[in-house]
C-alpha positions as CSV (number, residue, x, y, z in Angstrom):
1,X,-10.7,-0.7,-3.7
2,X,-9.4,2.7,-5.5
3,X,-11.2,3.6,-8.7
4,X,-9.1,2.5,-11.4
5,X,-8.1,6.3,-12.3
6,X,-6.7,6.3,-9.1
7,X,-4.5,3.3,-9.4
8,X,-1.3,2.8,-10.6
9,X,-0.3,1.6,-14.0
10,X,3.5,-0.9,-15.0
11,X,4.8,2.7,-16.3
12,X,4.3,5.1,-13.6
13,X,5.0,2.5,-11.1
14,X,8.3,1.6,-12.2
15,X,9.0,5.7,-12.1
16,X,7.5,6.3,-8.4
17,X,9.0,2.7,-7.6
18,X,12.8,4.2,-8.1
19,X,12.6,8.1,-6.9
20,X,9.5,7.2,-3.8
21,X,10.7,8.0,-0.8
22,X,10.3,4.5,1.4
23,X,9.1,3.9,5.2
24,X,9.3,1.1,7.0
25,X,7.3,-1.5,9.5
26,X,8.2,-4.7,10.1
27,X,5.5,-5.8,7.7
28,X,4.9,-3.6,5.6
29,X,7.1,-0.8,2.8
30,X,5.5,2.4,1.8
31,X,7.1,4.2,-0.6
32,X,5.5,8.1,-1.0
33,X,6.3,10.3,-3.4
34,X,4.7,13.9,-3.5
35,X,2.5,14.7,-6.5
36,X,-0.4,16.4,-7.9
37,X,-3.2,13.8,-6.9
38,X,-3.8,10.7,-5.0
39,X,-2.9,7.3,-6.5
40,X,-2.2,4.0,-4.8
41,X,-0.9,0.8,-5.4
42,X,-0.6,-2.4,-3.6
43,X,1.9,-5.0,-4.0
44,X,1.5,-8.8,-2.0
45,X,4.2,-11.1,-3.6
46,X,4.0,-14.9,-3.8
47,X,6.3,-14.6,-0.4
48,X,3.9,-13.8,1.7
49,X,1.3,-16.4,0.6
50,X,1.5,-18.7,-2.2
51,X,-2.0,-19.2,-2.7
52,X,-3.7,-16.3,-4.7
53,X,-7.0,-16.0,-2.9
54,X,-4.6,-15.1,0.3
55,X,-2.8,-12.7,-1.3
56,X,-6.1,-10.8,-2.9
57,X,-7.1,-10.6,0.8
58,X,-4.7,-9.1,1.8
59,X,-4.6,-6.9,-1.1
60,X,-8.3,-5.7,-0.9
61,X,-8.2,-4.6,3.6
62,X,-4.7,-2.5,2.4
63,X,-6.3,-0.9,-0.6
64,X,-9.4,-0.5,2.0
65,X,-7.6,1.6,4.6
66,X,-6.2,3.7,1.4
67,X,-9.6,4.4,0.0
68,X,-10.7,5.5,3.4
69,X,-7.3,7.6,4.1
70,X,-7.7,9.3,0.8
71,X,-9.5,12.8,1.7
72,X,-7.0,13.1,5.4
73,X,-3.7,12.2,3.5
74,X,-1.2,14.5,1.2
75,X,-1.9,14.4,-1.9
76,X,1.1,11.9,-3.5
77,X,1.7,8.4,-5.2
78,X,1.1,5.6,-2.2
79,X,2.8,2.4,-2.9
80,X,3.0,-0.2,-0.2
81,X,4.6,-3.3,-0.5
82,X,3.6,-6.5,2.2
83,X,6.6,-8.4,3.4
84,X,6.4,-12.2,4.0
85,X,6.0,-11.5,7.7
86,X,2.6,-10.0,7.0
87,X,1.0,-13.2,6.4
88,X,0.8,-13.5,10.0
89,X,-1.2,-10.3,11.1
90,X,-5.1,-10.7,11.7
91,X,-7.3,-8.3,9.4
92,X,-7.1,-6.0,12.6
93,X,-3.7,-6.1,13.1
94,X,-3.3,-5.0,9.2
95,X,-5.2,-2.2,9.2
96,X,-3.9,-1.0,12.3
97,X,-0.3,-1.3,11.1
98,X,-1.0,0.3,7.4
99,X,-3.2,3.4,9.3
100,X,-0.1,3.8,11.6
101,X,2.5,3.7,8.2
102,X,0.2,5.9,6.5
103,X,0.2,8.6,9.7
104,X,4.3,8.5,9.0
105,X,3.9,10.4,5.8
106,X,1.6,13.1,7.2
């Protein structure tokens, strides 16, 4: 998990959210915009699972790979957003696909 200075709050989301540039996967969204310092935020709707102890799951093994990528990435606003066909990757298979989405930006 990022420290909470590090995380994103409803305001500066909602900025990032509109002017990030976005990549694609066929699970996953990252939108990246360039800025001063590293901040991250996760997003895992009630689409991809309904129940919330799924969805804090896969929450934590994305913010995971973030908090390790942290020190290899460019410095910039992370935002990743799971699609509903993420609910049927193994914990591998996520952390696999988010390292290989993260790689993009770089």
């Amino acid at each position: 998990m990022l420290p909470k200075k590090k995380r994103l709050n409803r305001s500066e989301f909602n900025r990032f959210f509109v002017v990030g540039r976005r990549y694609n996967t066929p699970h996953f969204q990252l939108i990246f915009t360039s800025h001063g310092s590293f901040h991250g935020a996760v997003v895992v709707g009630k689409k991809v699972y309904k129940k919330a102890v799924l969805r804090n799951r896969l929450r934590r093994q994305v913010y995971a790979v973030l908090y390790r990528s942290q020190g290899i990435l460019p410095l910039g606003v992370y935002i990743i957003i799971a699609r509903g066909s993420a609910s049927t990757l193994s914990g591998k298979e996520v952390i696999l696909e988010v390292q290989k989405l993260l790689k993009t930006v770089s």
